[in-house]
PAKOL-308513 format. One line per 3 residues: number of its first residue (from 1); their letters; for each residue x negated, z negated, y of N, C-alpha, C, O. Coordinates in nm, 2 decimals, always signed. Layout:
N
NUM	a	X Z Y X Z Y X Z Y X Z Y; ...
//
This chain:
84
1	xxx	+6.21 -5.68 -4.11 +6.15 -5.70 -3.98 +6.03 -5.78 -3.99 +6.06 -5.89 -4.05; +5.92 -5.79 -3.97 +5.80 -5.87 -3.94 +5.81 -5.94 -3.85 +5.92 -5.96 -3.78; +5.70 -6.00 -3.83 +5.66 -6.12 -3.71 +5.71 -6.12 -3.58 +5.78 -6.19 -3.51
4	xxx	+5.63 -5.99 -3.59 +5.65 -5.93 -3.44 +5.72 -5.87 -3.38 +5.69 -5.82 -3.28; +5.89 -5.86 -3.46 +5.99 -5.85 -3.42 +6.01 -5.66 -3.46 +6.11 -5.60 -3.44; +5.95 -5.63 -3.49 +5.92 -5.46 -3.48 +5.98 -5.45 -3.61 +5.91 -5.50 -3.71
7	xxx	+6.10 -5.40 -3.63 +6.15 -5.33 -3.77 +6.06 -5.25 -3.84 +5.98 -5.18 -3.78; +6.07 -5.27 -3.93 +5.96 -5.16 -4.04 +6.04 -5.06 -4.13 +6.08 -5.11 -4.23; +6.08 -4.95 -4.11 +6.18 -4.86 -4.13 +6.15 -4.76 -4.11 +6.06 -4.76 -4.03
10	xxx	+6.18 -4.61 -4.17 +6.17 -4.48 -4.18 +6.27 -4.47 -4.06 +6.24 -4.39 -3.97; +6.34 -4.51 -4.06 +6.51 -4.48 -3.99 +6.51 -4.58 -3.88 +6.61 -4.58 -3.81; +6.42 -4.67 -3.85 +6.42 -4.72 -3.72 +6.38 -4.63 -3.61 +6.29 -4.56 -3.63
13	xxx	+6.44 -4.61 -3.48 +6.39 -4.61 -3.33 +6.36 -4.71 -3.24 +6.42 -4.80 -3.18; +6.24 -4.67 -3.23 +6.20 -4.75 -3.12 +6.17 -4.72 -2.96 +6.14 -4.60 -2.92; +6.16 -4.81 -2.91 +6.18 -4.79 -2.77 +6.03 -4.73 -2.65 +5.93 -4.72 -2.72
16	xxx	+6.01 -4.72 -2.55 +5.91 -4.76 -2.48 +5.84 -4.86 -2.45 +5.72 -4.85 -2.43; +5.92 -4.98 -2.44 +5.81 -5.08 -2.45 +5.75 -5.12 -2.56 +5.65 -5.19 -2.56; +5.82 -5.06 -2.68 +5.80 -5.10 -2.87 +5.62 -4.99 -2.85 +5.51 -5.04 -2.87
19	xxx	+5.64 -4.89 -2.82 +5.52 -4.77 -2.83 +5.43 -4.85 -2.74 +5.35 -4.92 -2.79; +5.44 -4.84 -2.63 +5.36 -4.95 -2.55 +5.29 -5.05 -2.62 +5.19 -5.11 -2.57; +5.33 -5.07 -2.69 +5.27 -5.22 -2.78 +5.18 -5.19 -2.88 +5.08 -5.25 -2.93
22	xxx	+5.24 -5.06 -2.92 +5.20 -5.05 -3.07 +5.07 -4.90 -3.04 +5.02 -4.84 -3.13; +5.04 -4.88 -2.93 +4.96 -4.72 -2.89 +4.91 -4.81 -2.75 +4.99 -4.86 -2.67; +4.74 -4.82 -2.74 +4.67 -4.91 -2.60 +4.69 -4.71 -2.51 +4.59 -4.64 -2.50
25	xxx	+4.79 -4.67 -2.47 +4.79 -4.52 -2.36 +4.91 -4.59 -2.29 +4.99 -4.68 -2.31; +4.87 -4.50 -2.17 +4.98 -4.56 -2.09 +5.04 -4.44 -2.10 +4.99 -4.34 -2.14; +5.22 -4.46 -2.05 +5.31 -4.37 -2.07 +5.30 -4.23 -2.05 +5.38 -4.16 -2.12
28	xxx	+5.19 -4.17 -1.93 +5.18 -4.04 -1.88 +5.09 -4.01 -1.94 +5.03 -3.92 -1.89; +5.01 -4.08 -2.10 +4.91 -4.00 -2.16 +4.98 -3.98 -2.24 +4.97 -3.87 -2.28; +5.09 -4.08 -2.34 +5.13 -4.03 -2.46 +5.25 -3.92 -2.43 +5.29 -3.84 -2.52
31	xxx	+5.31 -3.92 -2.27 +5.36 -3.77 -2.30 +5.29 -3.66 -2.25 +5.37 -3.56 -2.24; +5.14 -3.64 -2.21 +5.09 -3.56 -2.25 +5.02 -3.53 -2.40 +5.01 -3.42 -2.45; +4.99 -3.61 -2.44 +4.97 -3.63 -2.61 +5.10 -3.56 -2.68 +5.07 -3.47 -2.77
34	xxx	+5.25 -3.58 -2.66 +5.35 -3.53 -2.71 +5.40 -3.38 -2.67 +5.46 -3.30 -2.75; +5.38 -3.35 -2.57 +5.36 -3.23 -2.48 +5.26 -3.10 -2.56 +5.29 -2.98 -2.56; +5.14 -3.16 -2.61 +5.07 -3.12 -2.68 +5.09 -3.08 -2.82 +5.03 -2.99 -2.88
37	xxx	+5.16 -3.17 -2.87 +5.18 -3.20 -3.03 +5.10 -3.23 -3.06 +5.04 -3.17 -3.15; +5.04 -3.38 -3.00 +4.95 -3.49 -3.08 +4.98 -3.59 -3.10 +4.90 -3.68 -3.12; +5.10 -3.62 -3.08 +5.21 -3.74 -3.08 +5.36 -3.72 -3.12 +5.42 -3.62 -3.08
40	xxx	+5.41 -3.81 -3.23 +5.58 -3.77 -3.27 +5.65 -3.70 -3.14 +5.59 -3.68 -3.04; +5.77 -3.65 -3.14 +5.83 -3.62 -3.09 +5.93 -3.74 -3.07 +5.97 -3.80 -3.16; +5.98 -3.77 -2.92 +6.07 -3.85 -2.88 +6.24 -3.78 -2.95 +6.28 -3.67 -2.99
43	xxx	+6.29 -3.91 -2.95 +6.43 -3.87 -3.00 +6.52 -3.87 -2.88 +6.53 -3.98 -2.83; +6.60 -3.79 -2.83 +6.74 -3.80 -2.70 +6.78 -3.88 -2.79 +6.74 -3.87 -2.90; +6.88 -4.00 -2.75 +6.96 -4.10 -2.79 +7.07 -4.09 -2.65 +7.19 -4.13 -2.65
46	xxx	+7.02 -4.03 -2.53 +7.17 -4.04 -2.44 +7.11 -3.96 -2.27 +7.02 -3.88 -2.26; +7.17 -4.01 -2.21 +7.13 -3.93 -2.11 +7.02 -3.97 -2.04 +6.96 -3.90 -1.96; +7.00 -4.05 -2.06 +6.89 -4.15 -1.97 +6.80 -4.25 -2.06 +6.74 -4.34 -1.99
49	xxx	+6.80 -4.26 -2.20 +6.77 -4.29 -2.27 +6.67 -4.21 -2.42 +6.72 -4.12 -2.50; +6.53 -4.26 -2.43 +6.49 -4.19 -2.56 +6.44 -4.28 -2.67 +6.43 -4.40 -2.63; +6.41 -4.28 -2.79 +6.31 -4.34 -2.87 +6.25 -4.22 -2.94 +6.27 -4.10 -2.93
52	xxx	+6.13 -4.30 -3.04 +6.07 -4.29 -3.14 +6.10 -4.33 -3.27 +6.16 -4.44 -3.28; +6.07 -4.24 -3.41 +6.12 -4.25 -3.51 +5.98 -4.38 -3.54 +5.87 -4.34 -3.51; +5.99 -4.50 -3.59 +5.94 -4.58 -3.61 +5.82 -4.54 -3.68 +5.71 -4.55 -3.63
55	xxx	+5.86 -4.48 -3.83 +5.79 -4.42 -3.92 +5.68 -4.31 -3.88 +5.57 -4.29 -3.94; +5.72 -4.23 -3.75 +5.62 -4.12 -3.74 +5.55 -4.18 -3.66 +5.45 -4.12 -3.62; +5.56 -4.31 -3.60 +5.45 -4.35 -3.46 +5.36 -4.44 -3.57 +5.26 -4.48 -3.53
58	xxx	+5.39 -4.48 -3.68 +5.33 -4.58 -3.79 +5.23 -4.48 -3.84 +5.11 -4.50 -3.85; +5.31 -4.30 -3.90 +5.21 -4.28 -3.95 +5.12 -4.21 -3.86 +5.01 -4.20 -3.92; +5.12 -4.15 -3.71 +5.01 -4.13 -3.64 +4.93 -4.24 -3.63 +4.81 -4.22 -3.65
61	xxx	+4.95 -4.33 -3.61 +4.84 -4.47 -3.60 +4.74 -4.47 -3.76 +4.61 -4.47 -3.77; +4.84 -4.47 -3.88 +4.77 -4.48 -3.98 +4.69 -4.34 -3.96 +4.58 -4.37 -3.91; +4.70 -4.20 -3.98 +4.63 -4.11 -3.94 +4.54 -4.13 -3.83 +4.44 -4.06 -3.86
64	xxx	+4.50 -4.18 -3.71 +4.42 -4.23 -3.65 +4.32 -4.32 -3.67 +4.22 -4.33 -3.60; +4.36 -4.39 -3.77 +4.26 -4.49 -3.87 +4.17 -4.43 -3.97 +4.05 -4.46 -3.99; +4.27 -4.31 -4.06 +4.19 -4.25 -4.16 +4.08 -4.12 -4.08 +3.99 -4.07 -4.14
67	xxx	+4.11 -4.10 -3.94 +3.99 -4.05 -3.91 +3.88 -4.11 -3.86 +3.80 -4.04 -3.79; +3.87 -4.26 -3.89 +3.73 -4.33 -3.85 +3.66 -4.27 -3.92 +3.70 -4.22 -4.03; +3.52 -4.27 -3.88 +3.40 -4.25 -3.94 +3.36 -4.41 -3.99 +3.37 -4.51 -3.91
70	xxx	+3.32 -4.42 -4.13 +3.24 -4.54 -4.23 +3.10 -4.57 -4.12 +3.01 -4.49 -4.07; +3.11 -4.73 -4.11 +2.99 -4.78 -4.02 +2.89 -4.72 -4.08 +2.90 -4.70 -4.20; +2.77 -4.68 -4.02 +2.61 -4.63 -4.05 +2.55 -4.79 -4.11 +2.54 -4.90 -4.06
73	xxx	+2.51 -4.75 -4.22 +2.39 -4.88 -4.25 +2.31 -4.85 -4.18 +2.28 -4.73 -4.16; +2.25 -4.96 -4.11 +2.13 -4.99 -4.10 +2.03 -5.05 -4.15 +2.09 -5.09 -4.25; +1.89 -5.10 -4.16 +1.83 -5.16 -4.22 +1.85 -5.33 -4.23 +1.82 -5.40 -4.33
76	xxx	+1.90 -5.38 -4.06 +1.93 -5.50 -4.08 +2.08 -5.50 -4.16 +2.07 -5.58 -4.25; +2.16 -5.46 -4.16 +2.29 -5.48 -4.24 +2.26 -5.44 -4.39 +2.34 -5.49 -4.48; +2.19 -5.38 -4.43 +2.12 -5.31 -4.56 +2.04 -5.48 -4.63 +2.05 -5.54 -4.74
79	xxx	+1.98 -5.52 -4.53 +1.91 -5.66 -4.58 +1.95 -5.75 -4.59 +1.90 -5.84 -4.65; +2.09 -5.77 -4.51 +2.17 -5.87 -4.49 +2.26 -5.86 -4.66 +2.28 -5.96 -4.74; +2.30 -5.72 -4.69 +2.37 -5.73 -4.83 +2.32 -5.74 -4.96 +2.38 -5.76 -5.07
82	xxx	+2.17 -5.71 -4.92 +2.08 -5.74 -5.09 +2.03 -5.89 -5.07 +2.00 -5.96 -5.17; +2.02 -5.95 -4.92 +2.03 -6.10 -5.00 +2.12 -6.18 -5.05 +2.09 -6.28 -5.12; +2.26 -6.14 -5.01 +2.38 -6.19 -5.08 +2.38 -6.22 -5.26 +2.49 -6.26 -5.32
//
């Protein structure tokens, strides 16, 4: 478990307020994002009750990261690293 209390597991579920924390959408975008198939799929746990597989909301975030685009040099950041 880390810091921040958030189990780090393949096999953890996590809750609504856990996604909440961990995704800046509010709830009626990430189930339209899941609705879509651009977000894990929620797990039934009961009748009134869902989670998320820990692991697949970890790796959409990491996949969300690997499609940043690399900052643009510019010329002042270009000058800033050849006087170093």
């Amino acid at each position: 478990m880390s810091r921040d209390g958030v189990p780090r597991s393949e096999l953890a579920i996590v809750s609504w307020d856990v996604v909440e924390r961990m995704v800046p959408y509010t709830r009626h975008h990430i189930l339209r994002m899941e609705k879509a198939g651009q977000f894990p799929q929620r797990i039934q746990l009961g009748p009134n009750r869902v989670g998320w597989n820990l692991g697949e909301v970890e790796d959409w975030i990491r996949n969300r990261m690997a499609e940043r685009r690399p900052p643009v040099a510019t010329a002042e950041t270009v000058d800033s690293v050849t006087r170093a």
